[in-house]
C-alpha positions as CSV (number, residue, x, y, z in Angstrom):
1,X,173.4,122.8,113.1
2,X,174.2,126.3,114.0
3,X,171.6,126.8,116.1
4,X,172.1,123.6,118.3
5,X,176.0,124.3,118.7
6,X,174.8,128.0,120.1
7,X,173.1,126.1,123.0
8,X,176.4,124.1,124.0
9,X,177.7,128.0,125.1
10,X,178.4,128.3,128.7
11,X,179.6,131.6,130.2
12,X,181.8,132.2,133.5
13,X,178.5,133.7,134.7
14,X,176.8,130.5,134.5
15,X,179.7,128.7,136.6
16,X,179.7,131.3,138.8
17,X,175.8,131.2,139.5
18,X,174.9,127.5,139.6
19,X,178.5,125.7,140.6
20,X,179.9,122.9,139.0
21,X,177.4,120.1,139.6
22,X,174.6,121.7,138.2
23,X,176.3,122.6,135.2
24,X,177.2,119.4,134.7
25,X,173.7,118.0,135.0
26,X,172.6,120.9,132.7
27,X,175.4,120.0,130.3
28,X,174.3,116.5,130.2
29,X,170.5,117.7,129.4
30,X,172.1,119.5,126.5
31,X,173.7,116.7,124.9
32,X,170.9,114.8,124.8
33,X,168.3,117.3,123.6
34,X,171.0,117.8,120.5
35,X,171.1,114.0,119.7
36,X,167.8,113.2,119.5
37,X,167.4,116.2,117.0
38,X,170.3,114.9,115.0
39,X,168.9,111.8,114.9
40,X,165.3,112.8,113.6
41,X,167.1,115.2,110.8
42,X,168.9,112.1,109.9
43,X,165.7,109.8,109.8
44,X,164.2,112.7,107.8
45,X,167.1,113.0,105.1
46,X,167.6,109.0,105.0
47,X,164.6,107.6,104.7
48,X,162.0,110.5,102.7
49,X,158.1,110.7,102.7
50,X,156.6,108.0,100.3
51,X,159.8,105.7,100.3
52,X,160.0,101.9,100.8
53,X,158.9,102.6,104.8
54,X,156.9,105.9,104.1
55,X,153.6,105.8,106.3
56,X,154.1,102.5,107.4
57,X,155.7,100.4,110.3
58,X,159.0,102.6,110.5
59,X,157.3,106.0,109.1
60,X,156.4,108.8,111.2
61,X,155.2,107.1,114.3
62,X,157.2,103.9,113.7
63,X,159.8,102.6,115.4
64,X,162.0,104.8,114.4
65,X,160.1,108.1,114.4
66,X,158.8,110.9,116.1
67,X,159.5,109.2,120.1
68,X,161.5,106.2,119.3
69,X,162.9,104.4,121.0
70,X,164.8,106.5,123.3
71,X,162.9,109.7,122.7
72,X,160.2,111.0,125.0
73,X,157.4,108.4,125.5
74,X,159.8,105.6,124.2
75,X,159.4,102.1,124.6
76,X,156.0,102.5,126.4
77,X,155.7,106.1,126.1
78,X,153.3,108.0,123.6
79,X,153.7,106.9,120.4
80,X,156.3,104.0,121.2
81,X,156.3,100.6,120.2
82,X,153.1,99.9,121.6
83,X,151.7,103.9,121.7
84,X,149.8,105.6,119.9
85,X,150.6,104.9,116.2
86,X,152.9,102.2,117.2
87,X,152.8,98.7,115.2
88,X,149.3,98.1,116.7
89,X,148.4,101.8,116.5
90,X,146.2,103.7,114.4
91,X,147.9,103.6,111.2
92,X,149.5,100.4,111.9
93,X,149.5,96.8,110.6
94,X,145.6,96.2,111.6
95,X,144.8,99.8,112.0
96,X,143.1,102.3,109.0
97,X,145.0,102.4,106.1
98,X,146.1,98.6,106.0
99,X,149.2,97.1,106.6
100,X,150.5,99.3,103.7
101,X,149.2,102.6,104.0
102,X,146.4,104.1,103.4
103,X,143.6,102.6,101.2
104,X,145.5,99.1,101.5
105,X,144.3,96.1,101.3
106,X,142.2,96.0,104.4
107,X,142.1,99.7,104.6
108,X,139.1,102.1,104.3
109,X,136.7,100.4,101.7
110,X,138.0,97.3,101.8
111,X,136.7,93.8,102.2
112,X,135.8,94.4,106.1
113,X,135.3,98.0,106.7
114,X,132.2,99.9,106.8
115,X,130.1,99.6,103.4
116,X,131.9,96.3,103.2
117,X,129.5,93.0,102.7
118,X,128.6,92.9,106.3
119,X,128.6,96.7,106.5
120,X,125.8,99.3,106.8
121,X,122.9,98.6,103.8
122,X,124.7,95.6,102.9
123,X,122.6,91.9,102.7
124,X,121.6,92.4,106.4
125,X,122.2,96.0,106.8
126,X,119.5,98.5,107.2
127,X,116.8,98.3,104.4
128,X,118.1,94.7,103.4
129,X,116.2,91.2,103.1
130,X,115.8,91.3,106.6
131,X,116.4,95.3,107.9
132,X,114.0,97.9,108.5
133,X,112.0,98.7,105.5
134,X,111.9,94.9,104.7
135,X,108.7,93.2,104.1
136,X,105.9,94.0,106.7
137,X,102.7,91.9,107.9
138,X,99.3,94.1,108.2
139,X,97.8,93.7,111.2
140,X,94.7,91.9,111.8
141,X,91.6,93.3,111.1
142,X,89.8,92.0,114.7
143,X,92.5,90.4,116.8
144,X,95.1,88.2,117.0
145,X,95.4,85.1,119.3
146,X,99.0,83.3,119.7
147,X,100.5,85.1,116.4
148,X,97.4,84.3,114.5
149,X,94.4,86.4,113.3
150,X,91.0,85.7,114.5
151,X,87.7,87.0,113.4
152,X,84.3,87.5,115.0
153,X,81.2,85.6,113.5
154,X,78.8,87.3,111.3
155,X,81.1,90.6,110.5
156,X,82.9,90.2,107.5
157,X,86.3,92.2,107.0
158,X,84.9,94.9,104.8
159,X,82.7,96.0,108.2
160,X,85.7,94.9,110.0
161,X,87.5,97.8,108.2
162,X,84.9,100.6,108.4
163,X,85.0,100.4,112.1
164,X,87.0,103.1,113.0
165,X,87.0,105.9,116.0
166,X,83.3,105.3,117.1
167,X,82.0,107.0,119.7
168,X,81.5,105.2,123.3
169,X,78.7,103.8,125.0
170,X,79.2,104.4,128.3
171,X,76.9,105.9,129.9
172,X,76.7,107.2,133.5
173,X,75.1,105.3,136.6
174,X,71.6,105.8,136.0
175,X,71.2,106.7,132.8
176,X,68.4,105.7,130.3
177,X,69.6,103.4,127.6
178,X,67.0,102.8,124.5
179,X,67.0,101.1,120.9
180,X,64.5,103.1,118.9
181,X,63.0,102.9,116.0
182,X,64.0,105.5,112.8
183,X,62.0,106.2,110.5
184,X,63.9,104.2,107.6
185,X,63.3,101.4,109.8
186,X,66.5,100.9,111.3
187,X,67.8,101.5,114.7
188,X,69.2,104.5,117.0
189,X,70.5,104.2,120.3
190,X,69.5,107.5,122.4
191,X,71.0,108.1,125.9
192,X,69.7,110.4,128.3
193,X,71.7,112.1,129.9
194,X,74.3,111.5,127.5
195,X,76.1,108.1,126.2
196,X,79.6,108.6,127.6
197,X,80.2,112.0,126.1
198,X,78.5,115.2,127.3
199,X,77.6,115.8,123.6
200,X,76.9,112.6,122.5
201,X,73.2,111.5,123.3
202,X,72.5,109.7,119.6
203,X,74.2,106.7,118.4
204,X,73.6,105.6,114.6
205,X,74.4,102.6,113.1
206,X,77.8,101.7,111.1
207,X,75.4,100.2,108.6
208,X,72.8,97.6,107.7
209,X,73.6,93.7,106.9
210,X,72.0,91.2,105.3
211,X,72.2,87.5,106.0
212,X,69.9,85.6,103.7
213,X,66.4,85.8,102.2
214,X,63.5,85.5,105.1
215,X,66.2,86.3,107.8
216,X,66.5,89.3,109.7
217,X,68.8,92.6,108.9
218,X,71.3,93.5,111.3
219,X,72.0,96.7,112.5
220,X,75.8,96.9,113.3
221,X,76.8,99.6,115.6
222,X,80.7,100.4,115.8
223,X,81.8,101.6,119.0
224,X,85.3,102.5,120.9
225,X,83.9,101.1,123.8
226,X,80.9,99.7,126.0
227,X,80.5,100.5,129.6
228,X,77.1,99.5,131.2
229,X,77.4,100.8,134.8
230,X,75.2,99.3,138.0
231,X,71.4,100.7,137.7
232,X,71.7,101.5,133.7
233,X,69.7,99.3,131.1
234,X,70.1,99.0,127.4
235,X,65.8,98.1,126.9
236,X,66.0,96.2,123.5
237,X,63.3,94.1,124.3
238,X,59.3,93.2,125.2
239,X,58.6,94.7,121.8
240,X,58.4,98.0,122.6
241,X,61.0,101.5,123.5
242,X,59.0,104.8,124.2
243,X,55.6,103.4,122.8
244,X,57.2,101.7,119.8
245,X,57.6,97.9,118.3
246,X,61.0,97.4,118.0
247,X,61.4,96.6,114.4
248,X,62.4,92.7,113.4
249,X,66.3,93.7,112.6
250,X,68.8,91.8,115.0
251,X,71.7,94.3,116.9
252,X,75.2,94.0,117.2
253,X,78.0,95.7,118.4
254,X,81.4,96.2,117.0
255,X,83.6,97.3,119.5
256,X,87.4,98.4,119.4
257,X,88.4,98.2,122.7
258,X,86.5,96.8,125.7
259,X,83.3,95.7,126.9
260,X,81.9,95.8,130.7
261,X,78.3,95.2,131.5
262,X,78.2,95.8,135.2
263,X,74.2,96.8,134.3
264,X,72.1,95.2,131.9
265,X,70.4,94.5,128.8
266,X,67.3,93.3,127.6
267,X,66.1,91.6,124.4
268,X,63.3,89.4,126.1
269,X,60.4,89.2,124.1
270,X,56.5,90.5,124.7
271,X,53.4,88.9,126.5
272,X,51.0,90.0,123.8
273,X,49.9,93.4,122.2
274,X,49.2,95.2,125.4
275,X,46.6,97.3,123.7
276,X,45.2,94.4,122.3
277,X,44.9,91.2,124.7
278,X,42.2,89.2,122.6
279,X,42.0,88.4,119.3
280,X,44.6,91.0,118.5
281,X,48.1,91.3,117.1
282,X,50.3,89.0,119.1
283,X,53.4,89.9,121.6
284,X,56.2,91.3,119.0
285,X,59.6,89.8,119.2
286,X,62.6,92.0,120.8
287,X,65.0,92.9,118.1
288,X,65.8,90.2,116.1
289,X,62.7,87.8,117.6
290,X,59.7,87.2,115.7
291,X,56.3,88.3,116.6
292,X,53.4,86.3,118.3
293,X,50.4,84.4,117.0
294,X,47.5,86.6,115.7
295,X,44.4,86.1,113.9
296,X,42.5,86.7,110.7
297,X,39.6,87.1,112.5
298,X,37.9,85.8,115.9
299,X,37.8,82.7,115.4
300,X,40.8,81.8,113.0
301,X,43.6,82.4,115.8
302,X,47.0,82.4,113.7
303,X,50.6,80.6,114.4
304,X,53.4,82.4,115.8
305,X,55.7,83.7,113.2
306,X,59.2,83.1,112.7
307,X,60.6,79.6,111.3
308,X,59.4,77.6,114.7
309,X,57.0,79.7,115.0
310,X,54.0,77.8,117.7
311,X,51.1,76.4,116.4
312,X,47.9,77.7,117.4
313,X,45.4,76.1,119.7
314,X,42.4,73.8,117.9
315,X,38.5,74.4,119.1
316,X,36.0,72.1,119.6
317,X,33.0,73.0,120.7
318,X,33.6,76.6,121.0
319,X,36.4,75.2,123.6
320,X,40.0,76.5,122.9
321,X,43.0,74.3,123.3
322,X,46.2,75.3,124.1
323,X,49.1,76.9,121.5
324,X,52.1,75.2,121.3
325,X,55.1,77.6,122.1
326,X,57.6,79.1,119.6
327,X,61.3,77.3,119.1
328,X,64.7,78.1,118.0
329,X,67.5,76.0,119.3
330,X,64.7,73.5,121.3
331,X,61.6,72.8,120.4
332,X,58.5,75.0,122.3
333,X,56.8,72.4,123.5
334,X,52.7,71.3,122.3
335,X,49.8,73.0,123.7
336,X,47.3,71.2,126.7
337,X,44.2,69.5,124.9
338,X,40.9,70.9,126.3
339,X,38.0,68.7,127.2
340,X,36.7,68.7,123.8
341,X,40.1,68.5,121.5
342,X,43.5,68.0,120.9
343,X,45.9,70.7,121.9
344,X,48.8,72.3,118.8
345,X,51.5,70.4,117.5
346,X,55.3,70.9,119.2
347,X,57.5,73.1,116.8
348,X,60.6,72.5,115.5
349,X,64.5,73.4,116.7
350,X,66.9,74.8,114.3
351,X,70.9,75.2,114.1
352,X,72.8,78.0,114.7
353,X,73.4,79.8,111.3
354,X,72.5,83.6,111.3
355,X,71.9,86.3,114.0
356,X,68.4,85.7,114.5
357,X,66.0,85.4,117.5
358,X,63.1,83.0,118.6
359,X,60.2,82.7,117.0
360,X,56.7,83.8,118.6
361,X,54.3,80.9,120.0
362,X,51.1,80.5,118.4
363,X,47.6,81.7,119.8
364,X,45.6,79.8,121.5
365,X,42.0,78.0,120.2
366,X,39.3,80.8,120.3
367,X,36.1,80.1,122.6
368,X,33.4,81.8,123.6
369,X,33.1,84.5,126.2
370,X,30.1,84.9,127.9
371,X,29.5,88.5,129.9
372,X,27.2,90.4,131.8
373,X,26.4,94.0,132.9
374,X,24.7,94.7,136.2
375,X,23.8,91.1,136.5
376,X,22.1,90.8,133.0
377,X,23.6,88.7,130.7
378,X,24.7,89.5,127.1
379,X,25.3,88.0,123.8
380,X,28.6,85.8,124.3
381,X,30.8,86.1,121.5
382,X,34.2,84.4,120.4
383,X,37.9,85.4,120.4
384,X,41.4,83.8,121.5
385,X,44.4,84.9,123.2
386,X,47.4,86.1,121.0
387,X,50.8,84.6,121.2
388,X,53.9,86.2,122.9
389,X,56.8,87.1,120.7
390,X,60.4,85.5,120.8
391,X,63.2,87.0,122.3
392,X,65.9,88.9,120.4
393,X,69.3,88.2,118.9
394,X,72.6,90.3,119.9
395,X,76.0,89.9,119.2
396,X,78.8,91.9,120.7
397,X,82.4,91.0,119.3
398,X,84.7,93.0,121.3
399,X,89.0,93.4,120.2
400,X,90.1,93.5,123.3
401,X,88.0,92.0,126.4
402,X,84.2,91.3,127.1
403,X,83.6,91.2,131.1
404,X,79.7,90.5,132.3
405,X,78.5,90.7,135.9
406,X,75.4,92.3,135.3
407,X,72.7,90.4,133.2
408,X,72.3,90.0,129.1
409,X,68.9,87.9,128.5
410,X,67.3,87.5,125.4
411,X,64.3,85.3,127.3
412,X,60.6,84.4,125.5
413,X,57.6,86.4,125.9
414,X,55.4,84.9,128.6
415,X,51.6,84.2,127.6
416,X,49.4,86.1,129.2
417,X,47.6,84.6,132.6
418,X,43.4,84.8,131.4
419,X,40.5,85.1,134.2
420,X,37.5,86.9,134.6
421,X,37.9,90.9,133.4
422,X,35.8,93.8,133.8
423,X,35.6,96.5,131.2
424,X,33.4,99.3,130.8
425,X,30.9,98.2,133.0
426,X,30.8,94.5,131.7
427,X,32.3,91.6,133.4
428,X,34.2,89.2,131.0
429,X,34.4,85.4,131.7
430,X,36.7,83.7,129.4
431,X,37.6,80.5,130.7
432,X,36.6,78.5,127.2
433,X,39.4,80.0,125.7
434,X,42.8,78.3,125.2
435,X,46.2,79.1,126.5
436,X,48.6,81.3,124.4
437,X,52.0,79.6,123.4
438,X,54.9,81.5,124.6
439,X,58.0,83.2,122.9
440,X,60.9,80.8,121.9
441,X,64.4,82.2,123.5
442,X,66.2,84.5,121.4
443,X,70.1,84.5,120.7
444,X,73.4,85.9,122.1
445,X,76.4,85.8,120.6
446,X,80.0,87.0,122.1
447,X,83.2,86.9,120.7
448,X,86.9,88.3,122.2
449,X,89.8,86.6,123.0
450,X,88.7,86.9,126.4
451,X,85.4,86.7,127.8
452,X,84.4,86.6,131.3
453,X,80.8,86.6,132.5
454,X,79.8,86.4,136.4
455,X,76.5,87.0,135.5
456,X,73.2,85.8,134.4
457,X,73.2,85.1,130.2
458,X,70.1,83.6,129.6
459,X,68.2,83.1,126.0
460,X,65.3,80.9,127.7
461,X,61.8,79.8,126.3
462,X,58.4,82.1,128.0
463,X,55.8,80.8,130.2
464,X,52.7,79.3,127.9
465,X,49.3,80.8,128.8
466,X,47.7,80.0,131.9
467,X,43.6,79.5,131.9
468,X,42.4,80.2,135.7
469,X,43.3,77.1,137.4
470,X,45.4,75.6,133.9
471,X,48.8,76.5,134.4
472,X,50.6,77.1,131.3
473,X,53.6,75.3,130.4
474,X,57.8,76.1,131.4
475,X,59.9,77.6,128.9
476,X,63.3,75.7,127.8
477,X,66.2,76.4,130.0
478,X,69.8,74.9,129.3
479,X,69.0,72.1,131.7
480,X,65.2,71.6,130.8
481,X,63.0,70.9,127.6
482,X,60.0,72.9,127.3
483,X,56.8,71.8,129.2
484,X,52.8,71.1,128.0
485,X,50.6,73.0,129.7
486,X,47.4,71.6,131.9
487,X,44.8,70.3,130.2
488,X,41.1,71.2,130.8
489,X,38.9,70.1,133.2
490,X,35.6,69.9,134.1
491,X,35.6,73.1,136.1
492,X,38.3,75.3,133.1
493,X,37.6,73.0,129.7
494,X,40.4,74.9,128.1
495,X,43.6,73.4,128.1
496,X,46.9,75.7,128.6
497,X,49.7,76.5,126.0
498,X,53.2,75.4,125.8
499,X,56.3,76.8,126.9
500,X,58.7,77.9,124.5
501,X,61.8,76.2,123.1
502,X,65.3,77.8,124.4
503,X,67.9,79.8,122.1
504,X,71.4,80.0,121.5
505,X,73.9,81.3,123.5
506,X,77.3,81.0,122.0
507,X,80.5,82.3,123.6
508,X,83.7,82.7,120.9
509,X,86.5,82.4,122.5
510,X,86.0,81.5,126.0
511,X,87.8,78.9,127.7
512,X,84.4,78.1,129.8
513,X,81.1,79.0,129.8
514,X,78.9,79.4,133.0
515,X,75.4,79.3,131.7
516,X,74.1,75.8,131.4
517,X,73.2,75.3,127.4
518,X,76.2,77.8,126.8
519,X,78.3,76.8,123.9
520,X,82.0,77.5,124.1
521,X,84.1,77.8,120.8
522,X,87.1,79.1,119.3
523,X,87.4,82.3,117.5
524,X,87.6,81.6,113.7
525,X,90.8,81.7,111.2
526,X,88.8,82.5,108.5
527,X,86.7,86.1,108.3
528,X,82.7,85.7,107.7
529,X,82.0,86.2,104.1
């Protein structure tokens, strides 16, 4: 207490300097600082570090501690009754340490604090039942619509899977767009200038399905895009790219990410074997379609091939009736009789179970030609007209979107229109032979979970063969059965050939469809085998 006592000095010099009142006030202000030092050496000695109070309610911070309740901060000052380690304070009754000091019953560890059952990793914490790290759902291999995965026809998960980072097919405005023929019999697609990428003017196929026995191979392409620009064709179709048949595999494309065909594409079907209009090898099919009617030899005119394939013409007479036209979802209709004879059969319509396209229409009865050269007649000899091939079958399943306001037809190969020809100094007249049948329509196939399409789809049934005046018969439409050619006359004996049978077009999921015979339905819950 020595050195409290020393403060309570006060010299004459003191007096002198500050009067009387201030020393009184300074006096005062002594008293007080000594007390409340007395009193905390007395709360120190009385009541020591770890005894009945010791860290708790009346411990350092307590009521009676360090600013109690007359020391600086008191009542409501720091560290008071209500300051900062006050009853409520940190420390106190609710606060760290528990009501009884630290590690307490509610303290650090306890039921309630952190690692507690509600506390971090605990049942619901992180990496719990329910936390991050929990159990996970893979996403779905093609697209998901309303919380549910949805897969494309035809393209089973395994291809589903492959697809991955393929190049683009989006060409620039202009551009020449081509399926080819490999030499291993599959497909390429070559761009020229280039197919979206300045590097890129090849595209290969992912790979090579199967469907079933007798059906065609599809070549699947996967892609990260498709992006058909105004003025720019993919040419699929009328049997031929560069100077070659398109081979009898149907196309699709696999693309991750989405699909705009401001341009178009064409799978329609040949008129006949350009180099060889009579008695030759009939119109082939565009990718996926089946060829034309041919022959064995000039007067045994053959059907078209292809499960509906037409039915060629009959010949009585050495007078050719008319083929019947090839089918696929409608029936190609029969071919015109001729004055001497019956015209081919109708063919049959199928369902919709594989990527496939139409099938060709048969050729038409064989009758004789008769010809001159400078005015002198020559030996007339016999041949027919060959069929025209069906048109193709695409699909194009798309993850995202598939938007059309250009044009995607897979139509029938139109029979050739026969009348008097000059060759080589001979002049042909050929009006005894009967009308080709023409090309059933092929098939298209989209799927997305959205599809929009301001353009013309169109899978239609060809023209059948017109003899001079004999006009062949109308292909199928959506709206219209195939149509029977003329028959013969008096003036044309031959009657005309039949119009092909329409194909499928089939829209997964759409909400509408705006091609009449368009099929609209969902996208399916289960993936293709």
């Amino acid at each position: 207490m020595a050195k409290w006592s020393e403060r309570l000095h006060i010299g004459p010099e003191v007096v002198k300097r500050h009067g009387v009142t201030q020393l009184a006030r300074a006096l005062a202000l002594q008293i007080l600082l000594v007390g409340a030092a007395c009193t905390q050496y007395r709360a120190v000695m009385d009541i020591g570090d770890g005894g009945v109070d010791s860290s708790g309610a009346s411990n350092t911070g307590g009521t009676k501690g360090t600013g109690g309740m007359n020391a600086s901060g008191g009542a409501t000052g720091a560290g008071g009754a209500s300051g900062i380690g006050g009853a409520t304070g940190s420390g106190g009754a609710t606060g760290t340490g528990g009501a009884t000091g630290v590690g307490g019953t509610t303290g650090a560890g306890g039921t309630t604090a952190a690692g507690g059952a509600t506390g971090s990793g605990g049942a619901s914490g992180v990496g719990g039942t329910t936390g991050t790290g929990g159990a996970t759902v893979p996403p779905c291999a093609f697209a998901s619509v309303n919380g549910t995965c949805v897969y494309p026809p035809l393209i089973n998960t395994t291809s589903l899977g492959k697809c991955n980072n393929g190049p683009k097919l989006s060409p620039p405005v202009g551009a020449t767009v081509r399926l080819n023929v490999a030499q291993a019999g599959g497909y390429t697609i070559t761009c020229n200038p280039n197919c979206g990428d300045p590097t890129v003017t090849t595209i290969n196929p992912q790979e090579t399905l199967a469907q079933a026995t007798n059906v065609p191979l599809v070549e699947l392409f996967c892609l990260s895009e498709m992006n058909l620009p105004i003025g720019t064709t993919l040419h699929a179709g009328f049997g031929y790219t560069d100077g070659q048949f398109i081979g009898q595999r149907s196309i699709a494309f696999l693309v991750k990410g989405p699909v705009t065909i401001a341009g178009a594409i064409n799978l329609d079907g040949a008129p006949t074997d350009v180099n060889q209009p009579l008695a030759g090898a009939g119109g082939p099919g565009a990718a996926g379609g089946y060829r034309g009617g041919t022959g064995t030899s000039m007067t045994q005119p053959g059907p078209g091939s292809g499960p509906c394939g037409g039915n060629p013409g009959n010949t009585v007479n050495a007078i050719g009736s008319g083929a019947s036209g090839g089918g696929n979802a409608t029936v190609g209709a029969a071919g015109a009789v001729s004055t001497g004879g019956p015209g081919a059969l109708a063919t049959c319509s199928r369902t919709f179970m594989y990527l496939e396209g139409g099938s060709g229409g048969g050729a038409g009865g064989y009758g004789n030609i008769t010809c001159s050269t400078a005015g002198v007649p020559c030996t007339p000899f016999p041949s027919f007209i060959a069929g025209a091939g069906g048109g193709g079958a695409i699909e194009i399943a798309s993850t995202t979107s598939i938007t059309i306001s250009g044009s995607l037809t897979a139509n029938g190969g139109d029979a050739p229109i026969e009348a008097d020809t000059q060759s080589g100094g001979y002049f042909f007249v050929e009006q005894d032979l009967g009308g080709a049948g023409a090309g059933g329509g092929g098939s298209i196939l989209l799927a997305s979970p959205s599809i929009s399409v301001s353009g013309t789809m169109t899978a239609n049934g060809g023209k059948g063969g017109t003899v001079y005046g004999n006009v062949g018969g109308a292909g199928a439409t959506g709206l219209a059965a195939a149509m029977v050619g003329m028959p013969g006359n008096t003036t044309t004996p031959a009657g005309a050939g039949g119009g092909g049978g329409v194909g499928f077009v089939r829209l997964f999921g759409a909400s509408s469809c705006p091609t009449a015979g368009c099929f609209v339905q969902p996208l399916s819950m289960t993936p293709a085998p």
